[in-house]
VOPAGU-2260 file (C-alpha; in pm, 1 decimal, decimal comma):
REM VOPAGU-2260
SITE   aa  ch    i         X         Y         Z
SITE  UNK   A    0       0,0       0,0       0,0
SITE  UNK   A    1     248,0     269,1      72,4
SITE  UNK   A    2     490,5     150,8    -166,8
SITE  UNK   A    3     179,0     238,6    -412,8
SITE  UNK   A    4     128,8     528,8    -254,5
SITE  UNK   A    5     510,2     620,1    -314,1
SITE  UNK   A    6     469,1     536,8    -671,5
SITE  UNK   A    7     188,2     821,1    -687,4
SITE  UNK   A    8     332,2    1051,2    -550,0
SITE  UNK   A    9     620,0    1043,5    -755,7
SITE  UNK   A   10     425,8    1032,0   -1068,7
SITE  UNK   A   11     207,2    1328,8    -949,3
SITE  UNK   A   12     593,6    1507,8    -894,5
SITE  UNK   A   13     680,1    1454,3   -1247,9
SITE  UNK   A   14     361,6    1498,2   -1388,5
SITE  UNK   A   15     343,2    1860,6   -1223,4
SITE  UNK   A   16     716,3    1976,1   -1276,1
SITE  UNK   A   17     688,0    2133,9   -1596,6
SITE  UNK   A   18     366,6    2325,3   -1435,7
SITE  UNK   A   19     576,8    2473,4   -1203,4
SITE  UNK   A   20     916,0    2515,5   -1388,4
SITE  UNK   A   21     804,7    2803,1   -1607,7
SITE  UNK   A   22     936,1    3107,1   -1588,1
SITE  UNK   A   23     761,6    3446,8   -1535,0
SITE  UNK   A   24     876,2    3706,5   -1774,7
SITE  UNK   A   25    1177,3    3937,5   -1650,2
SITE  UNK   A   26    1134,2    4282,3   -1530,4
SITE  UNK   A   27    1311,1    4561,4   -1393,3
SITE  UNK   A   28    1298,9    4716,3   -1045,2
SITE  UNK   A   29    1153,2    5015,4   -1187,4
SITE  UNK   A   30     874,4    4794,9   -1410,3
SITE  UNK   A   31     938,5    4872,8   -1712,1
SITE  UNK   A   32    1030,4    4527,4   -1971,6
SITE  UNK   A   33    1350,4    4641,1   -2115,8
SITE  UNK   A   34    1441,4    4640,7   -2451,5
SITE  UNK   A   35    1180,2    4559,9   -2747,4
SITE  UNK   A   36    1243,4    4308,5   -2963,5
SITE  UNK   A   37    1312,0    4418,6   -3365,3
SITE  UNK   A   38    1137,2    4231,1   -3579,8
SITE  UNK   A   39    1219,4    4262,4   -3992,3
SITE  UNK   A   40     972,8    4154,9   -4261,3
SITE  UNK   A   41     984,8    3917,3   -4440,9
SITE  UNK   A   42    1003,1    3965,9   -4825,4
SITE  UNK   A   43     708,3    3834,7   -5031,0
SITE  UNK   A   44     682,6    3543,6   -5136,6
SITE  UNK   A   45     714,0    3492,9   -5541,0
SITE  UNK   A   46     496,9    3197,5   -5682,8
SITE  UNK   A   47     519,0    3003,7   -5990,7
SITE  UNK   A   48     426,0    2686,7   -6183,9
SITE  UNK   A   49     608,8    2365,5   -6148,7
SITE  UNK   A   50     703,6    2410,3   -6491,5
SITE  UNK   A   51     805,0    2754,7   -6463,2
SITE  UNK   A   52    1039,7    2641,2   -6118,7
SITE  UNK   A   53    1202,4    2368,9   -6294,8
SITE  UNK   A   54    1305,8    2558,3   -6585,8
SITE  UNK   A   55    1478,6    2779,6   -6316,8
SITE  UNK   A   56    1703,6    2497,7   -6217,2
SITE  UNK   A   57    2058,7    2528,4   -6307,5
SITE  UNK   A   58    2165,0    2185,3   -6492,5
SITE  UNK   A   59    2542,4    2079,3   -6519,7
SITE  UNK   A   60    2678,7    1859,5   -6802,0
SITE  UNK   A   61    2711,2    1490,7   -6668,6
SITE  UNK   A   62    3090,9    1375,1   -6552,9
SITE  UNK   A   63    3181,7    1040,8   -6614,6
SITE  UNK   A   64    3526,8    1070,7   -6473,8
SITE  UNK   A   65    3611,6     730,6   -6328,6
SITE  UNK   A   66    3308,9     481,9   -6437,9
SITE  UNK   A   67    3371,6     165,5   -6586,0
SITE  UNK   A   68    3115,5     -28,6   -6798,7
SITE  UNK   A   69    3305,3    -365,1   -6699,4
SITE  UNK   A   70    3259,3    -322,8   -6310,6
SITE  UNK   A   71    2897,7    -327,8   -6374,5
SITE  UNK   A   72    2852,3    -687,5   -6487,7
SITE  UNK   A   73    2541,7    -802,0   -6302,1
SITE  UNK   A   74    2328,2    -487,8   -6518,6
SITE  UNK   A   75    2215,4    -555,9   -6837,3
């Protein structure tokens, strides 16, 4: 019974601790917040098609440096 009891308890701790482990907002003596944040806006967004984005994609030539047709046996 009390080791049940124990169990609770504990669980009833743990549940609770992030209840009671936040934080009130700083403040100065005088009551005043401090400094604002800055916030900057964001620029708008741009949309386009699918086909429109892909055409925007910047496609290098294909190297081949290094393969070998022979190491590949097992592909037809």
């Amino acid at each position: 019974m009390i080791t049940n009891l124990k169990r609770a308890l504990s669980a009833l701790a743990l549940a609770a601790l992030p209840l009671l482990a936040t934080a009130a907002p700083a403040q100065a003596a005088d009551g005043t917040s401090g400094p604002q944040p800055t916030f900057t806006v964001a620029p708008a967004l741009e949309t386009a098609t699918l086909t429109e984005g892909i055409d925007r994609i910047a496609a290098a030539p294909e190297s081949r440096d290094g393969y070998v047709r022979t190491a590949f046996k097992h592909w037809n």
